[in-house]
ChimeraX commands (.cxc) that place a marker at each C-alpha (Angstrom):
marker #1 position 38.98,15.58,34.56 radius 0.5
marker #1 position 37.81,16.32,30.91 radius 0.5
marker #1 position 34.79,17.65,31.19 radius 0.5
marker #1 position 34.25,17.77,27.07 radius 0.5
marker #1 position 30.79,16.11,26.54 radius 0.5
marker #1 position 27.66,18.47,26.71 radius 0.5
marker #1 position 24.71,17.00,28.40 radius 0.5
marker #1 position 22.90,20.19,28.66 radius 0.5
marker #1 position 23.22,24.12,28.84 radius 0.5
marker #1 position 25.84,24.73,31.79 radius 0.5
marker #1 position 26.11,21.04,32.06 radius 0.5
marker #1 position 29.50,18.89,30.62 radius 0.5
marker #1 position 30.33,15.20,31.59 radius 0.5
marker #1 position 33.42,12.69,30.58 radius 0.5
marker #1 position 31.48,9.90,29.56 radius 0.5
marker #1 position 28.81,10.62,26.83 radius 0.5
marker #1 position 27.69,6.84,26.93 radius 0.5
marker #1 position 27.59,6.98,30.64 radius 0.5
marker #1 position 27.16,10.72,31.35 radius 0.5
marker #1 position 26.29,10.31,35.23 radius 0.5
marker #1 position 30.22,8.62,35.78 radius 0.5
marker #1 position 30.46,12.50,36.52 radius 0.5
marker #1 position 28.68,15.41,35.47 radius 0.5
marker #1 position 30.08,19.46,36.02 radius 0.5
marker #1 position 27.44,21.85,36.30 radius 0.5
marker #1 position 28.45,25.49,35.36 radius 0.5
marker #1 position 28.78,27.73,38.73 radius 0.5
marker #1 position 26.50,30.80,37.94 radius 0.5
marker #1 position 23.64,28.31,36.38 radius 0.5
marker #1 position 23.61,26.43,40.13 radius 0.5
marker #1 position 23.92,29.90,41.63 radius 0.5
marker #1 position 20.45,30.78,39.57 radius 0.5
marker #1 position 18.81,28.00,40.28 radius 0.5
marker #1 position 19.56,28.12,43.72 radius 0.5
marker #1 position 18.45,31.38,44.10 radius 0.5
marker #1 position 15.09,30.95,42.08 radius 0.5
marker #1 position 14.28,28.46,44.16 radius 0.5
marker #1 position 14.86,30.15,47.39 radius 0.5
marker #1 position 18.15,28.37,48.75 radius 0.5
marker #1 position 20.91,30.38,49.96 radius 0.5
marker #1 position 24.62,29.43,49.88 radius 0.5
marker #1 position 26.39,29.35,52.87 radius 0.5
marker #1 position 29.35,30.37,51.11 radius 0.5
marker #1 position 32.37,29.66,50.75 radius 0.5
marker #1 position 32.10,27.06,48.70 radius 0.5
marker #1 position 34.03,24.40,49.44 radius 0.5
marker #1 position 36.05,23.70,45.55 radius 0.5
marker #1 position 37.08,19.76,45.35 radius 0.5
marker #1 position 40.79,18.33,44.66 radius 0.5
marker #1 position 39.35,16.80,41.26 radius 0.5
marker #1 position 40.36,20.05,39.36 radius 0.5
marker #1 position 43.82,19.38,40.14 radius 0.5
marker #1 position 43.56,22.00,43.60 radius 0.5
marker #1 position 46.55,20.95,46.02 radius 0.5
marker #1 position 44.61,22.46,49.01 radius 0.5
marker #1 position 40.82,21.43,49.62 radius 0.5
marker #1 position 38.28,19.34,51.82 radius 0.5
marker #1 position 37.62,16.65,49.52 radius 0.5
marker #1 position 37.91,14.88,46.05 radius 0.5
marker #1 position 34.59,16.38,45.19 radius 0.5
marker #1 position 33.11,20.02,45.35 radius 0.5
marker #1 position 31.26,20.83,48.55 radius 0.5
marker #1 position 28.15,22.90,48.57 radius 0.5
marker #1 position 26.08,23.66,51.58 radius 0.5
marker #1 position 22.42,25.94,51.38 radius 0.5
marker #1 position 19.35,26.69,53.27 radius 0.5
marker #1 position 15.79,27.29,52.47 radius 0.5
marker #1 position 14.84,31.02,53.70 radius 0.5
marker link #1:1,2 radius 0.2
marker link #1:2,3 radius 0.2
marker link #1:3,4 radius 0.2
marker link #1:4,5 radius 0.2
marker link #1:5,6 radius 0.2
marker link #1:6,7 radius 0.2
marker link #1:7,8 radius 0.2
marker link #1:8,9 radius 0.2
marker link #1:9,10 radius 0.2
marker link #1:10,11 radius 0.2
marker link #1:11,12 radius 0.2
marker link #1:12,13 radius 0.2
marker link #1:13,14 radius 0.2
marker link #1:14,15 radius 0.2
marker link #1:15,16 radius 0.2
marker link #1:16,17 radius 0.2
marker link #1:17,18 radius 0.2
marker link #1:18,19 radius 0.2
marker link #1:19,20 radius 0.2
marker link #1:20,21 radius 0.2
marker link #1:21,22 radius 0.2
marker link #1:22,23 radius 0.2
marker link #1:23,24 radius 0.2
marker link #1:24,25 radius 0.2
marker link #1:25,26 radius 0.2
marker link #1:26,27 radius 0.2
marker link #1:27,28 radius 0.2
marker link #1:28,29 radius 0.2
marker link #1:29,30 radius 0.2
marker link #1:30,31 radius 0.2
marker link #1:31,32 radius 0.2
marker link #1:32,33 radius 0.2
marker link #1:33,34 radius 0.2
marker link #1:34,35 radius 0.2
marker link #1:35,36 radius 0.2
marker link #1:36,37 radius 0.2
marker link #1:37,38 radius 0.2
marker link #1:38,39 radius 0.2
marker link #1:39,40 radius 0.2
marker link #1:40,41 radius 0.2
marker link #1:41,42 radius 0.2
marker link #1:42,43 radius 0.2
marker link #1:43,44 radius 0.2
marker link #1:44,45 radius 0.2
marker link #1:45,46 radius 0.2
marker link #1:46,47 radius 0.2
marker link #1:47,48 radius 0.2
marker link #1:48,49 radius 0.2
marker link #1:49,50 radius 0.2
marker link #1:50,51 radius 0.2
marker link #1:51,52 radius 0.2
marker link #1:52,53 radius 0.2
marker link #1:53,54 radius 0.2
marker link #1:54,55 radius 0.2
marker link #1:55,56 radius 0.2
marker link #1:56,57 radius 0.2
marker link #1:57,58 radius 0.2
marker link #1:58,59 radius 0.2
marker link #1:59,60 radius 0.2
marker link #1:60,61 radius 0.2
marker link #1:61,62 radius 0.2
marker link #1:62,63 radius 0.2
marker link #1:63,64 radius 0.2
marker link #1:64,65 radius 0.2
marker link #1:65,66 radius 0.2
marker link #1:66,67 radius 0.2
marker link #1:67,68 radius 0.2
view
């Protein structure tokens, strides 16, 4: 997917006209926000097939966290 539309800072999409058709958010900006929030990853996460991977869990990235 061609991620080459800016919607925000750390965010891309591939539709600018409909940007929620699917929307990338940059890894370290979630990890942030995560963290300032008080969520932990349960790492690892879990990287989806729709960056071309030939081994994953799903189409779509998979990211599981807890409050502490």
């Amino acid at each position: 997917m061609d991620f080459k539309y800016k919607i925000a800072d750390g965010s891309r999409t591939i539709d600018d006209k409909q940007p929620e058709n699917a929307i990338a958010y940059n890894e370290n900006i979630v990890r942030t926000l995560y963290a300032k929030y008080g969520l932990i990853i349960e790492e690892p996460i879990r990287y989806g097939c729709w960056s071309g991977r030939k081994k994953c869990l799903s189409y779509q990235n998979i990211l599981i966290a807890h409050k502490h």
